[in-house]
FIKOLZA-1660 file (N, C-alpha, C; in steps of 0.1 Angstrom, whole numbers, plus 5000, padded with zeros to 4 digits):
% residues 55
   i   px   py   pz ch aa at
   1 5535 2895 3441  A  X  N
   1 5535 2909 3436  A  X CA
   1 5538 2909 3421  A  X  C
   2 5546 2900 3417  A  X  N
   2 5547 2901 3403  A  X CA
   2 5536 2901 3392  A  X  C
   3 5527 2885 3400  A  X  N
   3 5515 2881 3391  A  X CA
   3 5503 2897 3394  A  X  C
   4 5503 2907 3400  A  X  N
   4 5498 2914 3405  A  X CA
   4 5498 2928 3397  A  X  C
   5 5514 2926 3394  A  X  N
   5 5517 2939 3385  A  X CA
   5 5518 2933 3367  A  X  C
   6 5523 2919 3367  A  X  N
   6 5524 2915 3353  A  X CA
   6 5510 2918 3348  A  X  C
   7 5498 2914 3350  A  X  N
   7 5482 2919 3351  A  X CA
   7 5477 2929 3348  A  X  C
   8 5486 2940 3356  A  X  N
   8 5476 2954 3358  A  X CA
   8 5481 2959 3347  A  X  C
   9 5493 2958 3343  A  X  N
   9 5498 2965 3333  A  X CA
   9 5494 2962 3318  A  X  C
  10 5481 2950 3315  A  X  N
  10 5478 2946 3305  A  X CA
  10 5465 2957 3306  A  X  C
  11 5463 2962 3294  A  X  N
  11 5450 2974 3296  A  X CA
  11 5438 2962 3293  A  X  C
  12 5427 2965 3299  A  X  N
  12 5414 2961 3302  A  X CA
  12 5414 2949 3306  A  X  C
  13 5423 2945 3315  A  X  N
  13 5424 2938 3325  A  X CA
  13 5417 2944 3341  A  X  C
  14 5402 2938 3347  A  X  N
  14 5392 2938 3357  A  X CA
  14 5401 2935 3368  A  X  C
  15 5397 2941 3379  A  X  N
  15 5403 2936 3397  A  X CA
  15 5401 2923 3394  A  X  C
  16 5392 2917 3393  A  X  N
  16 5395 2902 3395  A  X CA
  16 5399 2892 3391  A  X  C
  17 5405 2899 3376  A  X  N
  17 5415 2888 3368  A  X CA
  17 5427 2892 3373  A  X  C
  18 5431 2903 3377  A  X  N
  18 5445 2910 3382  A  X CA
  18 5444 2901 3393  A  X  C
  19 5439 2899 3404  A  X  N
  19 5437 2892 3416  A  X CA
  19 5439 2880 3416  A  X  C
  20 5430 2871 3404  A  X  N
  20 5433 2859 3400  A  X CA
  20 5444 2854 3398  A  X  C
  21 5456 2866 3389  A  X  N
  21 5467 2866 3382  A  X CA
  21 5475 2862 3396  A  X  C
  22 5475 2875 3407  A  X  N
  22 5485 2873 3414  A  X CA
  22 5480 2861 3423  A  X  C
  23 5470 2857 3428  A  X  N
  23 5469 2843 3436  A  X CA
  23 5475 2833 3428  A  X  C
  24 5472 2832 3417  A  X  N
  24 5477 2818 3412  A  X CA
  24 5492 2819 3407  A  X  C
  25 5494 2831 3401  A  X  N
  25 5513 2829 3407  A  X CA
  25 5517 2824 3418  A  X  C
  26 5510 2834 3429  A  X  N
  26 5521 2831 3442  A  X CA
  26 5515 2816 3446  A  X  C
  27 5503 2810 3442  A  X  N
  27 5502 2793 3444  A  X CA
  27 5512 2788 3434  A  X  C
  28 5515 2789 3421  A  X  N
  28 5522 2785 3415  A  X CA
  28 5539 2781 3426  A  X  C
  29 5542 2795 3427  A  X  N
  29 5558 2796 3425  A  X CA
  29 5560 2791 3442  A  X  C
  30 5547 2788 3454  A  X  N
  30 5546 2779 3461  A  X CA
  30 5547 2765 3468  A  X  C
  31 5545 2761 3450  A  X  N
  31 5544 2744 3449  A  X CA
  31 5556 2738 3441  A  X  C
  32 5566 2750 3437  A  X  N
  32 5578 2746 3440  A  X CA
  32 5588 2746 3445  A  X  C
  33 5596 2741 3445  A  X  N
  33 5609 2740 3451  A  X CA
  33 5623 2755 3452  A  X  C
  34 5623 2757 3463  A  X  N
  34 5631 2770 3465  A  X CA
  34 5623 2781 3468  A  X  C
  35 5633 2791 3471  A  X  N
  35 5626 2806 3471  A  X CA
  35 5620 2809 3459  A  X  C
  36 5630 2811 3449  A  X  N
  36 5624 2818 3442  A  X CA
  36 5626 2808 3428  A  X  C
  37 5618 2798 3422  A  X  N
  37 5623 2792 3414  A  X CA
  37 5623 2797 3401  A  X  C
  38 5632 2784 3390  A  X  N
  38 5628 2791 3376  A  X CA
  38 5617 2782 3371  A  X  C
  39 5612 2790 3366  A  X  N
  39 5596 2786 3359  A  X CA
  39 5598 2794 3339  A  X  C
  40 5592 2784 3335  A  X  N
  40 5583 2796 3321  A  X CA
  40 5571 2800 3323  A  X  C
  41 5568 2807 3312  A  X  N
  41 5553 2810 3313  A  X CA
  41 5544 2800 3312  A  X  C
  42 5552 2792 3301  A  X  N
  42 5543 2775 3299  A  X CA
  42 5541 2769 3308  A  X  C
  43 5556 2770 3316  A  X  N
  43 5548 2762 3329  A  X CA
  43 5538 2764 3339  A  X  C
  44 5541 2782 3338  A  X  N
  44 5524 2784 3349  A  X CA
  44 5513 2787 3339  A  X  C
  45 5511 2786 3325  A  X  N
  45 5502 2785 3316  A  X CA
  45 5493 2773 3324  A  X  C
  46 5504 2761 3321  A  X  N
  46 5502 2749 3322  A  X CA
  46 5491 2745 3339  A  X  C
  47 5501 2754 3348  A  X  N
  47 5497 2750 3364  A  X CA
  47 5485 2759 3362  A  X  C
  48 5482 2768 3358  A  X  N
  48 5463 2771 3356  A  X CA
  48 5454 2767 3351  A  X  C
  49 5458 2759 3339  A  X  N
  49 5450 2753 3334  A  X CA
  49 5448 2740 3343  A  X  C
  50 5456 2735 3348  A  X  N
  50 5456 2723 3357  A  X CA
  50 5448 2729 3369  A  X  C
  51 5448 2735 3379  A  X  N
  51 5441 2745 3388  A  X CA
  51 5426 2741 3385  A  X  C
  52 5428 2749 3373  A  X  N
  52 5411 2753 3369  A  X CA
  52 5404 2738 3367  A  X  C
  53 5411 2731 3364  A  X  N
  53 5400 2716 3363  A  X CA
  53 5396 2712 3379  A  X  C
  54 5404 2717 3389  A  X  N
  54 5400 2713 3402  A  X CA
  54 5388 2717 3407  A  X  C
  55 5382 2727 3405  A  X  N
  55 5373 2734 3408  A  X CA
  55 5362 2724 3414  A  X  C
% end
């Protein structure tokens, strides 16, 4: 939900980068440890750019 709303609330931001936003948060904050961990931005900067080379 966060990556979902942190998104929408950027103006001319498209359904499918807001969509993108929230999928790859909730894969992010998935692949680590705990409920709810701490993260920076850098780090999930970092886990999409890493993502994106999997393709």
């Amino acid at each position: 939900m966060a990556g979902f709303l942190s998104k929408r609330f950027e103006k001319g931001s498209s359904a499918i980068e807001i969509m993108n936003q929230a999928v790859s948060l909730g894969a992010f904050v998935t692949a680590r440890v705990g409920a709810c961990p701490d993260y920076s931005k850098a780090d999930f900067i970092a886990f999409q750019k890493e993502s994106a080379h999997k393709d």
